[in-house]
FIKOLZA-1660 file (N, C-alpha, C; in steps of 0.1 Angstrom, whole numbers, plus 5000, padded with zeros to 4 digits):
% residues 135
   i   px   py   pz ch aa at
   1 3775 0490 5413  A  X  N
   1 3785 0490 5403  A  X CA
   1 3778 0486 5390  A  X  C
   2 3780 0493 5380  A  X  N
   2 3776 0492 5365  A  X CA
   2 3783 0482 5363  A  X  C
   3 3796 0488 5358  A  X  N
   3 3805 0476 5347  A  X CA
   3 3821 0482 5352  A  X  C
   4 3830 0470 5350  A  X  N
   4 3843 0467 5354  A  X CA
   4 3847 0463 5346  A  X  C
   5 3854 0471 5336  A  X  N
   5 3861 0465 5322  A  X CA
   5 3875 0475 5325  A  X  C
   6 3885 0468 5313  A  X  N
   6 3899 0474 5314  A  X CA
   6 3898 0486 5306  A  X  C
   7 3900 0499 5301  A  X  N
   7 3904 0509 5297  A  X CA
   7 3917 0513 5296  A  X  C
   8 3922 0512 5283  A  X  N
   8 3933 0518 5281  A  X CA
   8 3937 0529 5288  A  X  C
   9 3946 0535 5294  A  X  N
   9 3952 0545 5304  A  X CA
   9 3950 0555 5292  A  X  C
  10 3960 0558 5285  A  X  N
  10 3964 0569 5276  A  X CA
  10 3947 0576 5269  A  X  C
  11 3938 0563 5271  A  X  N
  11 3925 0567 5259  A  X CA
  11 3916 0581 5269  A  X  C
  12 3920 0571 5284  A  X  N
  12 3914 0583 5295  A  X CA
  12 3910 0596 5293  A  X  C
  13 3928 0602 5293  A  X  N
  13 3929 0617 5293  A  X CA
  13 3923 0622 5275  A  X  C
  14 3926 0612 5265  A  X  N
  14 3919 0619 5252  A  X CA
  14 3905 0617 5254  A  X  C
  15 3896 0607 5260  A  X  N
  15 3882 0614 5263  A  X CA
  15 3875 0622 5270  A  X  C
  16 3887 0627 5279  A  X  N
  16 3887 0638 5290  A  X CA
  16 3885 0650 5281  A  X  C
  17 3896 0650 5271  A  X  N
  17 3900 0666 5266  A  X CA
  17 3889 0664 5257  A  X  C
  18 3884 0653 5247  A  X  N
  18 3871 0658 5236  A  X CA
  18 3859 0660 5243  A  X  C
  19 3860 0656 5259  A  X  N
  19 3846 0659 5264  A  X CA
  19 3836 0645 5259  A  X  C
  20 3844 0636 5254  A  X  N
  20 3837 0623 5256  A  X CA
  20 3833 0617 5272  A  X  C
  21 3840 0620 5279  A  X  N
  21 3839 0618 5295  A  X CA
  21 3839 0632 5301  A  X  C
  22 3833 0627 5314  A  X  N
  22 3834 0638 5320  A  X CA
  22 3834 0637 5331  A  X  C
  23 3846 0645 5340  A  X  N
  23 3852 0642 5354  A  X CA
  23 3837 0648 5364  A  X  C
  24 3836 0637 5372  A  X  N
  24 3826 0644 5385  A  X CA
  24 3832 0647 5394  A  X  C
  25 3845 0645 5399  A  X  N
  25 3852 0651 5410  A  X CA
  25 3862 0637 5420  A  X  C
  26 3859 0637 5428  A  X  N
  26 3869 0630 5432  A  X CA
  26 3866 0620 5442  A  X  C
  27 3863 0607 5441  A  X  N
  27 3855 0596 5454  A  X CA
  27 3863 0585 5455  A  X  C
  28 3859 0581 5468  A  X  N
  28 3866 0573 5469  A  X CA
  28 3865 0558 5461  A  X  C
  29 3870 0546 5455  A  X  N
  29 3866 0537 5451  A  X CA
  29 3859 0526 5456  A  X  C
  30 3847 0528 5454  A  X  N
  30 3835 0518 5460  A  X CA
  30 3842 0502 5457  A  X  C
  31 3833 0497 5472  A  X  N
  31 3844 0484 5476  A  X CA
  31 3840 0471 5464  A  X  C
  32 3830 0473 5458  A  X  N
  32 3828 0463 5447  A  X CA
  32 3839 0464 5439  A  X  C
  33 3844 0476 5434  A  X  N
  33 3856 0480 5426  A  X CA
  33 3869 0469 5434  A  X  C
  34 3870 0468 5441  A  X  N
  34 3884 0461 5447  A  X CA
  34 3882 0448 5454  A  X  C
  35 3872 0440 5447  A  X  N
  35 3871 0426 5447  A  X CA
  35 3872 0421 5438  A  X  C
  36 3887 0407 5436  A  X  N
  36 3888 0399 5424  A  X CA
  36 3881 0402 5419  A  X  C
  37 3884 0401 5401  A  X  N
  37 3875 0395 5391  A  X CA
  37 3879 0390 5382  A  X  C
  38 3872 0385 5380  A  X  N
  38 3872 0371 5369  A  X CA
  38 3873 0373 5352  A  X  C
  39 3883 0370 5345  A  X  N
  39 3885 0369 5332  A  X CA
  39 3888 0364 5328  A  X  C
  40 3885 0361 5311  A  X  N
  40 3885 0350 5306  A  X CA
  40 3891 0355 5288  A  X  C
  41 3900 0345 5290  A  X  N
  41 3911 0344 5273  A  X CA
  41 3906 0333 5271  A  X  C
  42 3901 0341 5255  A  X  N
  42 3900 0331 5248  A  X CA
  42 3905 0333 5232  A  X  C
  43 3915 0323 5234  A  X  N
  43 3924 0324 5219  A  X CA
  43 3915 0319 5207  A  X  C
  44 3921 0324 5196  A  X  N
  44 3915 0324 5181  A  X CA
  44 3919 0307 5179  A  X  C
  45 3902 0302 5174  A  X  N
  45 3902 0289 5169  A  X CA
  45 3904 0280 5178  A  X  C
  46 3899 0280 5189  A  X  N
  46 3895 0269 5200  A  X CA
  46 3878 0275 5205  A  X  C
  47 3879 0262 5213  A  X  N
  47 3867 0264 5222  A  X CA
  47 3872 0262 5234  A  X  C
  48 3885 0261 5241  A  X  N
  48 3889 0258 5256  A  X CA
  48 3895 0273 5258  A  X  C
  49 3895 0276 5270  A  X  N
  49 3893 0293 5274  A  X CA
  49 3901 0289 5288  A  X  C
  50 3907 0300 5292  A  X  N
  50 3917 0300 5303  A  X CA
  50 3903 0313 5315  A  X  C
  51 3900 0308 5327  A  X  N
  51 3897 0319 5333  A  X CA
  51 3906 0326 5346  A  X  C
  52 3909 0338 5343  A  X  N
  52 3917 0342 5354  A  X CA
  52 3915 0348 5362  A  X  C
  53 3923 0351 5376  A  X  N
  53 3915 0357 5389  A  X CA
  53 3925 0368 5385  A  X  C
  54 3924 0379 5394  A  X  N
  54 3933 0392 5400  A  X CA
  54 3946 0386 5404  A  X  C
  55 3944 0377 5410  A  X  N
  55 3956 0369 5421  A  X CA
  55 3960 0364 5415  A  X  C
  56 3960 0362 5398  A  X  N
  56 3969 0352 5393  A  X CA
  56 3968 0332 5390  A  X  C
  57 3956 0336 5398  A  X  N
  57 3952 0318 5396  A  X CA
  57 3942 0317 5385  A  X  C
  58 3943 0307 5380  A  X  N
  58 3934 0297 5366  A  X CA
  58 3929 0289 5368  A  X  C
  59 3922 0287 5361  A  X  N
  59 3919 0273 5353  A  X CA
  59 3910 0275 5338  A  X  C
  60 3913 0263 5337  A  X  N
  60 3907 0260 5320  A  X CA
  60 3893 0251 5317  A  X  C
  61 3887 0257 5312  A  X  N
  61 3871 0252 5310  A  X CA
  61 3868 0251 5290  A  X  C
  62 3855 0251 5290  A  X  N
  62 3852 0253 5278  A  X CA
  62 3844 0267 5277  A  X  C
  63 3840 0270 5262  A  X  N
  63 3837 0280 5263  A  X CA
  63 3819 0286 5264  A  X  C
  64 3815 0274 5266  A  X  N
  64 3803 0268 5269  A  X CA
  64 3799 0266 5281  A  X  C
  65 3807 0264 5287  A  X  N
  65 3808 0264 5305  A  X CA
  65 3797 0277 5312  A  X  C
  66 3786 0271 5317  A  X  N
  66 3776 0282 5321  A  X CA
  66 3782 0290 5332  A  X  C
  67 3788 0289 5341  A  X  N
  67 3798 0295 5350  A  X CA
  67 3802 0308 5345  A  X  C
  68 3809 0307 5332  A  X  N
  68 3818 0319 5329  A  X CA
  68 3808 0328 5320  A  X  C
  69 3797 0329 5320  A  X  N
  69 3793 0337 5305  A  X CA
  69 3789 0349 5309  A  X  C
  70 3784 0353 5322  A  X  N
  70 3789 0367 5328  A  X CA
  70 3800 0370 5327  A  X  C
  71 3811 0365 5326  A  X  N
  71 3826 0367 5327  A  X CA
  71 3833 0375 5317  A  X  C
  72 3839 0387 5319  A  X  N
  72 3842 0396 5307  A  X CA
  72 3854 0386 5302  A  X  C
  73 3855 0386 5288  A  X  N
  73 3861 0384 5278  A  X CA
  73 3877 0393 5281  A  X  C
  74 3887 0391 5284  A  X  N
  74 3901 0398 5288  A  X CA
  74 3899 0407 5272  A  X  C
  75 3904 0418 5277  A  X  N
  75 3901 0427 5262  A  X CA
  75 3903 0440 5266  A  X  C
  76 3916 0453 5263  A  X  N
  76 3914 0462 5269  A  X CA
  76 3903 0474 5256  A  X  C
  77 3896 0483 5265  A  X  N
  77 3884 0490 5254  A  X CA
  77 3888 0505 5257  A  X  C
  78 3891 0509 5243  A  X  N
  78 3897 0526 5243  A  X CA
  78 3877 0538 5248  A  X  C
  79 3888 0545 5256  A  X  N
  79 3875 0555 5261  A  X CA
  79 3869 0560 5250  A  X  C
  80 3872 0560 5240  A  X  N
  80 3862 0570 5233  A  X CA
  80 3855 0561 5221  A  X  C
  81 3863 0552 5221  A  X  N
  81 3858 0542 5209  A  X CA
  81 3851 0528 5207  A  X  C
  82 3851 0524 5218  A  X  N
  82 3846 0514 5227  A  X CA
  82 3840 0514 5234  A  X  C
  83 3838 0525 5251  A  X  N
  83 3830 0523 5258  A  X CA
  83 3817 0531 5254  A  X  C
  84 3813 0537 5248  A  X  N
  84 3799 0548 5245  A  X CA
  84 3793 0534 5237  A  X  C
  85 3799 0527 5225  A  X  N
  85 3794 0516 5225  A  X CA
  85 3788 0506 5230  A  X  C
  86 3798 0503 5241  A  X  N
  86 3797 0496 5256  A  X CA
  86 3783 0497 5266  A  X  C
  87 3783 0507 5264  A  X  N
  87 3774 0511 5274  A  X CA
  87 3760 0507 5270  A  X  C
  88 3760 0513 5257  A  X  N
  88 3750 0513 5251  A  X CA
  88 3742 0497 5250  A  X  C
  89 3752 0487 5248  A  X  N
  89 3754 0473 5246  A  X CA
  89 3744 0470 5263  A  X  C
  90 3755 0474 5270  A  X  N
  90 3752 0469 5281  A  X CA
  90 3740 0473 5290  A  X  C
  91 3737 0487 5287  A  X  N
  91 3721 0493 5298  A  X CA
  91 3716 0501 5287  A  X  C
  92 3720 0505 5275  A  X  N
  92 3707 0507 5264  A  X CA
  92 3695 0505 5265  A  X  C
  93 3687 0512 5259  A  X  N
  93 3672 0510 5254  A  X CA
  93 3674 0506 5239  A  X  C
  94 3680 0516 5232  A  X  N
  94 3677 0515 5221  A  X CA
  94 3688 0497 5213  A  X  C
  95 3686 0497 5202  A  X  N
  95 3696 0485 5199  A  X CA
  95 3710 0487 5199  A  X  C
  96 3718 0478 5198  A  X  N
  96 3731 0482 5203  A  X CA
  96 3738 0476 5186  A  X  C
  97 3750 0482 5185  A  X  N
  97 3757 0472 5173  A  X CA
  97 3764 0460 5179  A  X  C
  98 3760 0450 5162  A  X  N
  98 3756 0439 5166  A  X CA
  98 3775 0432 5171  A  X  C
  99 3781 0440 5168  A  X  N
  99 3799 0435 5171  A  X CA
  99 3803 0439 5184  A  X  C
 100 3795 0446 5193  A  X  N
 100 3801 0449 5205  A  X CA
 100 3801 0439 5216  A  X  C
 101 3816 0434 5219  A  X  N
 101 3814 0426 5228  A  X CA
 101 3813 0425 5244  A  X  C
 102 3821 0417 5249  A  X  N
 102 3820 0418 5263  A  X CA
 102 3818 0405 5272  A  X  C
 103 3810 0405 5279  A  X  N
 103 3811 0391 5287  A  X CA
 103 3811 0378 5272  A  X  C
 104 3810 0367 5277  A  X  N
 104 3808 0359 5272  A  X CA
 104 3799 0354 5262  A  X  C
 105 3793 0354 5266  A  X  N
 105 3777 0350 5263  A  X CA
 105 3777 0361 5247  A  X  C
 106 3777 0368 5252  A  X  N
 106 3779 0382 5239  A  X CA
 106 3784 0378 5228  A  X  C
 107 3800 0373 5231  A  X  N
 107 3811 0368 5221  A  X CA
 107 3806 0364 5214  A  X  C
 108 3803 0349 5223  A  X  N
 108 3798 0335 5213  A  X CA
 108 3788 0342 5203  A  X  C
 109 3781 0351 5204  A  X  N
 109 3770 0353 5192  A  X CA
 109 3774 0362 5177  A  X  C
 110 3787 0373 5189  A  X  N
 110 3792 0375 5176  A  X CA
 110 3801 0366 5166  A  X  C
 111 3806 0355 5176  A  X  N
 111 3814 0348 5165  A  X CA
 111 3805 0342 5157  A  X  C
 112 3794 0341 5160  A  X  N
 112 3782 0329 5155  A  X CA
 112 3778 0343 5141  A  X  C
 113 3777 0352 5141  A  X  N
 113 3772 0366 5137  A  X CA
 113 3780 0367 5119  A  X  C
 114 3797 0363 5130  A  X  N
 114 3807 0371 5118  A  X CA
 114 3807 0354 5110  A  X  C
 115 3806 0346 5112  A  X  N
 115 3805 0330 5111  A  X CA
 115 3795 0327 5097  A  X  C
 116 3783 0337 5101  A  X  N
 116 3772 0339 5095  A  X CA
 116 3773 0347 5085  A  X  C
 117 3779 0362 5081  A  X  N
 117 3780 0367 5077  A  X CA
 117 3795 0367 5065  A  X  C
 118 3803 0360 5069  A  X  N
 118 3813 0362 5060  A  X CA
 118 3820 0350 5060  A  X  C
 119 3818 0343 5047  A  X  N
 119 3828 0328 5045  A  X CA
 119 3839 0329 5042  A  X  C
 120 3846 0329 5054  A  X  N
 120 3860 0328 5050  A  X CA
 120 3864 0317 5062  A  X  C
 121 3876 0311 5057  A  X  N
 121 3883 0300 5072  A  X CA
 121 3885 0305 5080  A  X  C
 122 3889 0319 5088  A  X  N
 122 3892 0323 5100  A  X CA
 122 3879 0328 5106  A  X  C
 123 3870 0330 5096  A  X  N
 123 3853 0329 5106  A  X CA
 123 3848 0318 5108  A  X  C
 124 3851 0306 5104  A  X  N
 124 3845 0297 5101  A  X CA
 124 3844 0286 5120  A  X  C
 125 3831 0282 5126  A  X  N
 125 3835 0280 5134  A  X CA
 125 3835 0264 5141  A  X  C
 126 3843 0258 5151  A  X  N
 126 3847 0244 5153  A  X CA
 126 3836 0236 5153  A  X  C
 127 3841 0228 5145  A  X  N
 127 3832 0217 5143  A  X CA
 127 3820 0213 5155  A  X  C
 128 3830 0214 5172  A  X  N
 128 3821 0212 5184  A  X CA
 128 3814 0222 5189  A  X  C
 129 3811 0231 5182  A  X  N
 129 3804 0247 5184  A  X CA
 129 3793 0244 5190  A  X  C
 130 3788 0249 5203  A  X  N
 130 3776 0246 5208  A  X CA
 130 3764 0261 5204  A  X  C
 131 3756 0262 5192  A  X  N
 131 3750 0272 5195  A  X CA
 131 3744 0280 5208  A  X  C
 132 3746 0293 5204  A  X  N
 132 3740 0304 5215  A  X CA
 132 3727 0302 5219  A  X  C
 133 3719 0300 5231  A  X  N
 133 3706 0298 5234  A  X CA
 133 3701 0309 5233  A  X  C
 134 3686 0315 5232  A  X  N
 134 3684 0330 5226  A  X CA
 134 3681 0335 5245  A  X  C
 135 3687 0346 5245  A  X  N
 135 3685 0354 5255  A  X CA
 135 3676 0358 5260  A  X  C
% end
């Protein structure tokens, strides 16, 4: 299994028809595909983050919490506009742009990124901000 992120339904069939995707035919869904997974909300202007199962169960951590930073970020990503980006982010060679997110770990750098790049209060980040360790 590559990657397990949400895709908008409707974005599907328009990267079907511009030939952004391309159908291989028809398989069954490999069993990694149908095991819980774990996501994580994280609302604007905190550092405490909700992680959630398939099943509906939670809990709440920080956003620092080494546990979660594989953990995709809850976020649905349109086919044609998002994932080629995505991808690229994620098994690339070449460099990826610097806003594309995804698990966790990713986030934090862009908030640290947009934080850096543009002074305004709603980039500006919590006073208890633990910097990103370099990858």
């Amino acid at each position: 299994m590559m990657s397990k992120v949400c895709v908008g339904y409707p974005s599907i069939g328009r990267a079907l028809r511009i030939g952004e995707w391309k159908k291989l035919g028809r398989f069954d869904v490999h069993s990694d595909l149908l095991k819980p997974c774990m996501q994580v909300q994280w609302p604007v202007g905190t550092l405490i983050v909700t992680v959630w199962a398939d099943d509906g169960t939670n809990y709440t951590t920080r956003v620092e919490d080494p546990r979660i930073q594989n953990m995709e970020r809850m976020a649905v990503w349109d086919a044609v506009h998002h994932i080629p980006g995505r991808l690229v982010a994620d098994f690339g060679i070449e460099e990826a742009a610097w806003h594309v997110g995804g698990p966790i770990w990713r986030e934090r750098r862009i908030k640290e990124e947009f934080a850096r790049r543009f002074d305004q209060p709603w980039h500006r980040l919590p006073g208890d901000w633990v910097p990103t360790c370099p990858r």
